[in-house]
C-alpha positions in Angstrom: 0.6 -13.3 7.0 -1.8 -16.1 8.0 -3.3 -16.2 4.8 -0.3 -15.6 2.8 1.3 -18.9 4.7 -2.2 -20.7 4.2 -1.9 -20.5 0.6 1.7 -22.8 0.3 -0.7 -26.2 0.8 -1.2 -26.0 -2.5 2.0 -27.4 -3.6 1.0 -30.8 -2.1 0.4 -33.2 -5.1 -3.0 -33.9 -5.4 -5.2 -35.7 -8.5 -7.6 -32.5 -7.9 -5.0 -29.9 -7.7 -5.5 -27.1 -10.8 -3.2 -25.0 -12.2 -4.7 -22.1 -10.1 -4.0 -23.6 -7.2 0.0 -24.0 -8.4 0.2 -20.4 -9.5 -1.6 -19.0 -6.0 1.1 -21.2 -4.2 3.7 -19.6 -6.3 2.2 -15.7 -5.4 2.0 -16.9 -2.0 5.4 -17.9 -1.7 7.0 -14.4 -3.1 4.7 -12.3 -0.8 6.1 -14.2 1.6 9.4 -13.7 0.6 8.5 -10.0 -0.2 7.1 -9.5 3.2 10.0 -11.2 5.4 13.2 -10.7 3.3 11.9 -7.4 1.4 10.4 -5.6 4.1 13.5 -6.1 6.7 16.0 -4.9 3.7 13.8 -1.6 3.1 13.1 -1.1 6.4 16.3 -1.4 7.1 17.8 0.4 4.3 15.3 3.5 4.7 16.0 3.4 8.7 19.7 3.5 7.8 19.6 6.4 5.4 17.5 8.3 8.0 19.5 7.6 10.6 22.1 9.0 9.2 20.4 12.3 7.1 18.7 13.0 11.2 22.4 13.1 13.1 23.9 15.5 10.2 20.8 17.6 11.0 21.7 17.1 15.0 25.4 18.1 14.5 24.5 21.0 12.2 21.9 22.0 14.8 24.6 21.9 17.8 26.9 23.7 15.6 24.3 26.5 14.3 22.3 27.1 17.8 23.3 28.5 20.9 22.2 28.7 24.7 22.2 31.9 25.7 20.8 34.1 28.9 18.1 36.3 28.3 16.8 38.7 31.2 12.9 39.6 30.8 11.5 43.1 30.8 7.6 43.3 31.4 5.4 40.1 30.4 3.6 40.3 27.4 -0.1 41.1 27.7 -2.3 37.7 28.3 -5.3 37.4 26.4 -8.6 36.5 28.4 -9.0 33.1 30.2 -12.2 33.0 29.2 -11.8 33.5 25.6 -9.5 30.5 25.4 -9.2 28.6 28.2 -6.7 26.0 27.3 -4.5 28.9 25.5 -4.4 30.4 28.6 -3.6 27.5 30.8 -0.6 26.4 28.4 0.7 30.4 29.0 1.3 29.9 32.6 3.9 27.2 31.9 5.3 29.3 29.2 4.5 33.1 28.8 6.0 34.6 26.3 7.8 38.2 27.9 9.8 41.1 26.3 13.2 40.0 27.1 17.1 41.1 26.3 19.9 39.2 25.4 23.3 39.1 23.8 24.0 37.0 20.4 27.2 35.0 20.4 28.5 37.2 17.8 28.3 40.3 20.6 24.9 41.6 19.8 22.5 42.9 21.3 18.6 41.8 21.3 15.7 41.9 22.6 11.9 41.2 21.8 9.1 38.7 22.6 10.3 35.1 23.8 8.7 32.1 25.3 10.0 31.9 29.0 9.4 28.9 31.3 6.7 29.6 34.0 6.2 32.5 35.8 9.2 34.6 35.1 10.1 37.3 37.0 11.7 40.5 36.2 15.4 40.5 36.6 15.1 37.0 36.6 17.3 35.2 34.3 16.6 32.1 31.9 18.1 30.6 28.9 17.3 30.8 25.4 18.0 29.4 21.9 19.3 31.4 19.2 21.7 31.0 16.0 25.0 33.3 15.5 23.2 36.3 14.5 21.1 35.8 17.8 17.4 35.3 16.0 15.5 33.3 18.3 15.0 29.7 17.4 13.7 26.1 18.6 16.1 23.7 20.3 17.9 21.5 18.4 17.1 18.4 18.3 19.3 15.8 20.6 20.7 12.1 19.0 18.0 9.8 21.1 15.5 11.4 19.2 16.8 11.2 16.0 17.0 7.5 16.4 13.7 6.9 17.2 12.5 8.8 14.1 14.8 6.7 11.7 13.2 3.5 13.9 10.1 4.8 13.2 10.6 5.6 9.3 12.2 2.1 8.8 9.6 0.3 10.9 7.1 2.6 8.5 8.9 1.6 5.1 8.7 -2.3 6.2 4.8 -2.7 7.5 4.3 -0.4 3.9 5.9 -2.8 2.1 4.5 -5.9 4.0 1.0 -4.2 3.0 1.9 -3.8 -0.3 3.0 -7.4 -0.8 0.0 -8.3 1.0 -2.2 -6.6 -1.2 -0.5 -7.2 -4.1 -1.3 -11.2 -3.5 -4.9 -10.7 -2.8 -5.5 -8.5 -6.0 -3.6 -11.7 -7.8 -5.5 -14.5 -6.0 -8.8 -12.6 -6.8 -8.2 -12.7 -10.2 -7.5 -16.7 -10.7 -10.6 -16.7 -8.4 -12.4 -15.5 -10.7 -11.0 -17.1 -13.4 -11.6 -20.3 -12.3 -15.4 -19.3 -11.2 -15.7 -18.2 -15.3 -14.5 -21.4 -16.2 -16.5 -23.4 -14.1 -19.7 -21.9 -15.5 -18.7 -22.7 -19.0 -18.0 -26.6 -17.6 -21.6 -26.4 -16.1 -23.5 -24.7 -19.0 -21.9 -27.4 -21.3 -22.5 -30.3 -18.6 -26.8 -28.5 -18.3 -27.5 -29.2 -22.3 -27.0 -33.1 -21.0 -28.5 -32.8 -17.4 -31.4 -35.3 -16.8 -31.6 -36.5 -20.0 -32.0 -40.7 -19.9 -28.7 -42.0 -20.4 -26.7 -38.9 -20.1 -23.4 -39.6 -18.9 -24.0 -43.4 -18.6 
């Protein structure tokens, strides 16, 4: 952004001033522009859409999905601590156990479900199924939907700041070079003259 800024002294008027240094004053002005104006609108415009695509998947989640109780059998056999450590350590907050449970449409179920900690049998807890009662994640609530449309917007805005960004440097590399061309063509004309007596006198 610094550089992008540092780039608008170039409109000053100045006896010295090429027309190089106009046209990177004019690049750096619409990356500028691109960068404040551009990214805000398609952050905010990709946010927005997001937004609102994540809270019809939140109400179709809360209408599909369903708490219901499930009562465990006998735990499901562990695999050895020492064959996976970690694995093992993450099973003791949740073990997956045969368990039983009615569907919301009346039927019945039952089969291998995660249960939270060390579950007893007989011992109740609740699980997330659709209508048919098929076993299925949690849906997802409304505070984090919004910070996944933040996110996307704040995503689609620094992409197109980088982009713009980018874009300029590309643009200013080439009148760089340009002008670096033409100045060897000025100095290879200006060395068939250079220490001759009375050259440029």
């Amino acid at each position: 952004m610094v550089r992008v800024i540092a780039g608008l002294w170039r409109w000053r008027r100045n006896p010295l001033r090429r027309t190089t240094d106009l046209l990177e004053a004019w690049v750096a002005l619409a990356a500028f522009l691109v960068i404040v104006l551009g990214g805000g609108f398609v952050g905010l415009t990709v946010g927005g859409a997001a937004h609102d695509a994540l809270q019809r998947s939140v109400r179709a989640q809360t209408q599909q999905r369903h708490q219901v109780w499930a009562t465990p059998g006998r735990s499901a056999p562990r695999p050895s601590a020492a064959a996976d450590p970690e694995a093992a350590a993450g099973r003791e907050m949740h073990r997956r156990v045969e368990a039983r449970w009615t569907a919301p449409d009346g039927s019945e179920h039952s089969g291998p479900v995660a249960a939270p900690g060390a579950v007893r049998a007989g011992e109740r807890f609740r699980i997330w199924t659709d209508a048919r009662g098929q076993v299925v994640p949690r849906p997802m609530d409304a505070s984090t939907a919004r910070a996944h449309a933040v996110l996307a917007g704040l995503g689609a805005a620094a992409l197109t700041g980088a982009t713009a960004a980018s874009a300029r440097e590309l643009v200013t590399r080439r009148l760089l070079n340009r002008r670096y061309r033409r100045w060897e063509r000025e100095w290879e004309r200006a060395g068939q003259d250079w220490g001759r007596a009375g050259a440029g006198s």
